[in-house]
C-alpha positions as CSV (number, residue, x, y, z in Angstrom):
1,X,0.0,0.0,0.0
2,X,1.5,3.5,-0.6
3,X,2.3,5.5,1.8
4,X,0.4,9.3,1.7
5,X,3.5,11.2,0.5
6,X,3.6,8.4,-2.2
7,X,0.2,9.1,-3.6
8,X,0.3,12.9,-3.1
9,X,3.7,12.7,-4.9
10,X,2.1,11.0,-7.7
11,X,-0.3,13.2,-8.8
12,X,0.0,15.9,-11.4
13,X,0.1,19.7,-9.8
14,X,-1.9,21.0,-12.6
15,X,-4.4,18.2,-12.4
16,X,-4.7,18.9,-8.6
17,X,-5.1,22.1,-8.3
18,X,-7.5,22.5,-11.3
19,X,-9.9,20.3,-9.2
20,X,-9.1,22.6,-5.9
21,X,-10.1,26.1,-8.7
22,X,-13.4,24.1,-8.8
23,X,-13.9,23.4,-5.4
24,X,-13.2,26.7,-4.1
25,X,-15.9,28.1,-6.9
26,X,-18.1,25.2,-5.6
27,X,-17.5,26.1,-1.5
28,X,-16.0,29.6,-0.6
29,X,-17.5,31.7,1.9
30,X,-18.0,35.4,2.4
31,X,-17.6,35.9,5.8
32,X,-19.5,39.4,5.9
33,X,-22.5,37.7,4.6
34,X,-21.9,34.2,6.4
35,X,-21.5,34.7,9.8
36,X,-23.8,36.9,11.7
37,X,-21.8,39.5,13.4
38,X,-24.3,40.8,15.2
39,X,-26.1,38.1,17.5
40,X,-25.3,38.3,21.1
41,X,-22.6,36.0,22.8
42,X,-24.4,33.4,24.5
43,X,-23.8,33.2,28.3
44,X,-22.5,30.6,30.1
45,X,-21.0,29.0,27.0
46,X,-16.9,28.8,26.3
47,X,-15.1,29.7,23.6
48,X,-13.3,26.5,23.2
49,X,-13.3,23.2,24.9
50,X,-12.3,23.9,28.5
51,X,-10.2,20.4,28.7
52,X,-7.9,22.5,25.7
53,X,-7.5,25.6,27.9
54,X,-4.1,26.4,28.5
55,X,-4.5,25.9,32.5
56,X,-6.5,23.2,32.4
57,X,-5.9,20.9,35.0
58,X,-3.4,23.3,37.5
59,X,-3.3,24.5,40.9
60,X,-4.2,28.3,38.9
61,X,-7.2,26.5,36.9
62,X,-8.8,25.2,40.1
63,X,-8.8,28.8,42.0
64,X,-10.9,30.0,38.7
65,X,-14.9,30.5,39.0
66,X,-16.8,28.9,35.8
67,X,-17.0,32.3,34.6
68,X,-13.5,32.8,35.0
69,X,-12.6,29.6,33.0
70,X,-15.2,30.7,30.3
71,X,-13.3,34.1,30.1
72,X,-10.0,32.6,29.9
73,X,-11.3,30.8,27.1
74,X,-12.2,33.2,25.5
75,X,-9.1,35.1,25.3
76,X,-7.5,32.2,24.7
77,X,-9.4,31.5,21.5
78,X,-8.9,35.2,20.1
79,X,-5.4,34.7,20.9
80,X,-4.9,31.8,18.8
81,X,-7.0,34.1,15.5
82,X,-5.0,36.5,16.4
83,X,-1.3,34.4,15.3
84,X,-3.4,32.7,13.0
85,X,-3.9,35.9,11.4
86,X,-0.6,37.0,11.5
87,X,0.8,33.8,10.2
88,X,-1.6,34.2,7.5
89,X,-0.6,37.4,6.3
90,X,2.7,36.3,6.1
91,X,1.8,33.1,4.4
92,X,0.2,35.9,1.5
93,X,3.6,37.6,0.7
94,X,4.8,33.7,0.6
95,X,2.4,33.0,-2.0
96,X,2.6,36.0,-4.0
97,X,6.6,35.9,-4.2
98,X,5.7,32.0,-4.9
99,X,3.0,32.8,-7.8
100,X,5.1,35.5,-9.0
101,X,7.4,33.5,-11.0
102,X,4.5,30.7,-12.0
103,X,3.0,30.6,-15.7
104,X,-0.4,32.4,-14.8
105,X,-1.8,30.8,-17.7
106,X,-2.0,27.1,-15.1
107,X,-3.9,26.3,-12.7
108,X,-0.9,25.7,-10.5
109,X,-0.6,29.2,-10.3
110,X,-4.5,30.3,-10.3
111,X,-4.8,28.2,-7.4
112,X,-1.8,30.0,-5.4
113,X,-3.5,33.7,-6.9
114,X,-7.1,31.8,-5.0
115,X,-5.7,30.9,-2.2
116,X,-4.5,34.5,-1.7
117,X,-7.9,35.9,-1.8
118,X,-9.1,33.1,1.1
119,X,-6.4,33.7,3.0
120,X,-7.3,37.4,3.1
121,X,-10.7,36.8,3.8
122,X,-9.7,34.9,6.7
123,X,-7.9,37.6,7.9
124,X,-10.6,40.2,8.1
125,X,-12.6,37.5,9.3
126,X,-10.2,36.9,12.6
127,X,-9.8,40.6,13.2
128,X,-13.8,41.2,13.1
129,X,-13.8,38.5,15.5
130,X,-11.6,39.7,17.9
131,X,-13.2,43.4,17.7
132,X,-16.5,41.6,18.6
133,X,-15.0,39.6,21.6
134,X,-13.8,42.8,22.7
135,X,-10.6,41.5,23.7
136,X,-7.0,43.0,23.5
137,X,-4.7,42.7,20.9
138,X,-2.6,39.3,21.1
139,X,0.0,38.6,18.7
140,X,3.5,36.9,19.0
141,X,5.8,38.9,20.7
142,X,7.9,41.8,18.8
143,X,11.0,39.3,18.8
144,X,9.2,36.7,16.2
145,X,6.5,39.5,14.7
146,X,10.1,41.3,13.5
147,X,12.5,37.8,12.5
148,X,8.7,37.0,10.5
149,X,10.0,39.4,7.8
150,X,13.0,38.0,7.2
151,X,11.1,34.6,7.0
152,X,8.1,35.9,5.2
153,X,10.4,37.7,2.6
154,X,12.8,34.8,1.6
155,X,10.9,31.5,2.7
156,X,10.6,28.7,-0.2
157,X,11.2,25.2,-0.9
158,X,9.6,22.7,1.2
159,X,9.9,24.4,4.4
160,X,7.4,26.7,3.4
161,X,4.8,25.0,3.0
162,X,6.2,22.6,5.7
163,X,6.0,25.7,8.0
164,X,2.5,26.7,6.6
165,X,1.1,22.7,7.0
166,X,2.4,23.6,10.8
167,X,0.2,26.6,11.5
168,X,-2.4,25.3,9.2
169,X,-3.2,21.9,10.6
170,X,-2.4,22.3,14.6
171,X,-5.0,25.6,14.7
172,X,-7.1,23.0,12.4
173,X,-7.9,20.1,14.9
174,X,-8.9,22.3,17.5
175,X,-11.0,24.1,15.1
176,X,-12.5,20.9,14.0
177,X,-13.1,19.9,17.6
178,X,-15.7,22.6,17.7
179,X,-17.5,23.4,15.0
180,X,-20.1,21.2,15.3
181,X,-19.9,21.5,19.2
182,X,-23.2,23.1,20.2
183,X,-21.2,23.2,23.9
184,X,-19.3,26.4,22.0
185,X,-20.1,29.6,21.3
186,X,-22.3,30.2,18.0
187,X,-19.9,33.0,16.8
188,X,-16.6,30.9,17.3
189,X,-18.2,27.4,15.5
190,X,-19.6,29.4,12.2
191,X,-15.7,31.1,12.2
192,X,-14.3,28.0,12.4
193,X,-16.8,26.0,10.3
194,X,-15.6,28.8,7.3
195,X,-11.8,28.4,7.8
196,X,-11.9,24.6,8.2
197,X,-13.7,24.0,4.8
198,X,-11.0,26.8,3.0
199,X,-8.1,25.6,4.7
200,X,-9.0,21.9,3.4
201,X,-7.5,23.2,-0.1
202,X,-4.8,24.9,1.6
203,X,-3.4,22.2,3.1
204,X,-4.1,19.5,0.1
205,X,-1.7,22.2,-1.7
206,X,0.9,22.2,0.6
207,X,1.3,18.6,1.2
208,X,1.5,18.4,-2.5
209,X,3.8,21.2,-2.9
210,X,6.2,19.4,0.1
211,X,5.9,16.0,-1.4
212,X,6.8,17.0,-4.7
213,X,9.5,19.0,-4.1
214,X,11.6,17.1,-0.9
215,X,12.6,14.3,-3.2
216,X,15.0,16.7,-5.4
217,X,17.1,18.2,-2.5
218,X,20.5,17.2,-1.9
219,X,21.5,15.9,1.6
220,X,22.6,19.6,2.5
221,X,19.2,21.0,0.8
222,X,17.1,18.4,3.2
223,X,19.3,18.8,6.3
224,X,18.7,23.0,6.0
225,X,14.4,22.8,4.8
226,X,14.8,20.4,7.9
227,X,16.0,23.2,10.3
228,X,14.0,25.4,8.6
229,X,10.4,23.8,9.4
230,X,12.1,22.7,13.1
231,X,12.6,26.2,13.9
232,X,9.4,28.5,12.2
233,X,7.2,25.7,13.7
234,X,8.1,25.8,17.3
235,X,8.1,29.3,16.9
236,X,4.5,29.5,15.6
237,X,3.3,27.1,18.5
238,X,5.0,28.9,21.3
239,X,3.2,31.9,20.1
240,X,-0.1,30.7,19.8
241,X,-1.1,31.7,23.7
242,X,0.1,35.8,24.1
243,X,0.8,35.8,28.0
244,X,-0.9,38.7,28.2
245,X,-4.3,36.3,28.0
246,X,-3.9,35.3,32.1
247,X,-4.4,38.8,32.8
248,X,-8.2,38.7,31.8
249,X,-8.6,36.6,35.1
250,X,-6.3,38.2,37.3
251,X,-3.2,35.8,37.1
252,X,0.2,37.3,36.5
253,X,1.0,36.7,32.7
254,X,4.7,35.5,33.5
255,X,3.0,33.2,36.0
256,X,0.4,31.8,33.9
257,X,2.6,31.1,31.4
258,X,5.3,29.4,33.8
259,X,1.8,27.1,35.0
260,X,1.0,26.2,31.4
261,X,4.2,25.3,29.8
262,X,4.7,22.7,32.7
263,X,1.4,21.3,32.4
264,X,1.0,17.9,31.0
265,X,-2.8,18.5,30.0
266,X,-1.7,21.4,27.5
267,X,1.4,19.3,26.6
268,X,-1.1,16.3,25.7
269,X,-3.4,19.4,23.7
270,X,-0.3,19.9,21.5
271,X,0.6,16.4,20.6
272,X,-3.2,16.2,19.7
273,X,-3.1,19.0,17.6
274,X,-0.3,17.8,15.9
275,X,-1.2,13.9,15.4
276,X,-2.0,14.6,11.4
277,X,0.8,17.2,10.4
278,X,4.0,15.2,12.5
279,X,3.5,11.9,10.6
280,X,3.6,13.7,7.3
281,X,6.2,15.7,7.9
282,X,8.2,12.8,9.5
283,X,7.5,10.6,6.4
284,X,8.9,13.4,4.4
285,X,12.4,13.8,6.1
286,X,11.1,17.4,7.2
287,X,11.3,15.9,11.2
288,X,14.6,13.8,12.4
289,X,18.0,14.3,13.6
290,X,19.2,17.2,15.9
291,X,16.2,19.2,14.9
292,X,13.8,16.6,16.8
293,X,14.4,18.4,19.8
294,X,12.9,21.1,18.6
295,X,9.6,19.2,18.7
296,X,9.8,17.7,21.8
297,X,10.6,21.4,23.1
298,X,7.6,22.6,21.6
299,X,5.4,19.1,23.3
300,X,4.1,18.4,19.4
301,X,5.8,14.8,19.3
């Protein structure tokens, strides 16, 4: 039986992404018009599974009221659209320097120029949601928002898309968790029910992209698209929880943080989060070798 990077391998690009062209004429959203931006939050409900909060499971999460924990959530969830965001405006100067140098008259590259437009879309449609939430602005902190655009303006290869398949398909698990979850808030399922559907194509396209350029690198060329993905990748999942989100419910953000990063409930979330991307990127050569600690740093093997 072949193995998934096999069969992705296989396939023609062109043929590929023609049928993705279709699909996103068939099954693209307008967030303006599909999702209602004006019903009322629903009290009492969370914002994402509490078992996936940060805290879950400490000596801090046990001092929390329900309301509290429902808070925290809350921020935590806009945090995490609010790095998804930024990752995904970098991932659109990716694209566009990668589409750039395409024939525009394939649908390799059409796909790339459609993908742009969701990806913006998504964009808007994370901001709007954090302006409704009414929560601060998160982001990654200036140190990785600043080294971004040296990575944003020179990515390419493998570990681009390897990096994108990262940030894509961790935030995508937990989205998936929920969407269907009538436990969740009705304004945070019909967000994620939008990006989950979109970000299907995206990451059929990058998994393509990453298995059918890896087999054409040199041992120097696969050693360096290794350390590449390693090191964006752990970045991107440190960043995914601004400290600044303990401070909604009164705990210090250094000391929140300290209280998550040594708690084996949010180093199982990870792992989860990562079950699809990891084996991928492992059957690919993109994970091994001194960059595996890298990983286990960031609790996603």
């Amino acid at each position: 039986m072949a193995t998934t990077g096999r069969a992705e391998q296989s396939r023609d690009p062109q043929v590929t992404a023609a049928r993705l062209l279709t699909s996103s004429a068939r099954n693209s959203y307008d967030p303006d018009l599909d999702v209602d931006w004006d019903a009322p939050l629903v009290e009492g409900k969370p914002f994402m599974p509490l078992e996936r909060v940060s805290l879950y499971g400490t000596d801090l999460w046990r001092t929390l009221s329900e309301q509290q924990r429902i808070e925290l959530s809350k921020h935590e969830m806009a945090s995490i659209m609010s790095v998804g965001l930024w990752f995904e405006i970098c991932l659109i100067q990716m694209l566009t320097r990668y589409a750039y140098d395409l024939d525009p008259r394939s649908a390799h590259a059409q796909y790339a120029l459609t993908e742009i437009g969701d990806e913006t879309r998504h964009s808007v449609m994370f901001a709007r949601a954090a302006e409704r939430l009414g929560v601060p602005r998160y982001g990654p902190p200036r140190l990785v928002h600043n080294l971004a655009r040296l990575f944003k303006a020179t990515a390419s290869g493998p570990s681009m898309f390897a990096s994108v398949l990262v940030a894509e398909e961790t935030t995508d698990r937990l989205q998936r968790s929920m969407m269907d979850d009538e436990n969740i808030q009705p304004l945070i399922r019909a967000v994620n029910r939008i990006h989950v559907v979109e970000e299907a194509r995206h990451v059929r396209y990058a998994r393509e992209e990453v298995a059918r350029t890896m087999p054409g690198l040199s041992r120097a060329g696969r050693s360096l698209h290794r350390w590449r993905t390693g090191v964006v990748s752990y970045a991107v999942i440190e960043c995914l929880i601004d400290p600044k989100v303990y401070a909604s419910v009164g705990i210090r953000p250094a000391e929140g943080r300290a209280a998550a990063l040594a708690n084996p409930h949010f180093h199982q979330t990870r792992r989860w989060m990562g079950e699809k991307v990891v084996p991928f990127l492992r059957e690919q050569g993109l994970i091994g070798g001194p960059t595996t600690g890298l990983w286990r740093r960031a609790h996603l093997i």
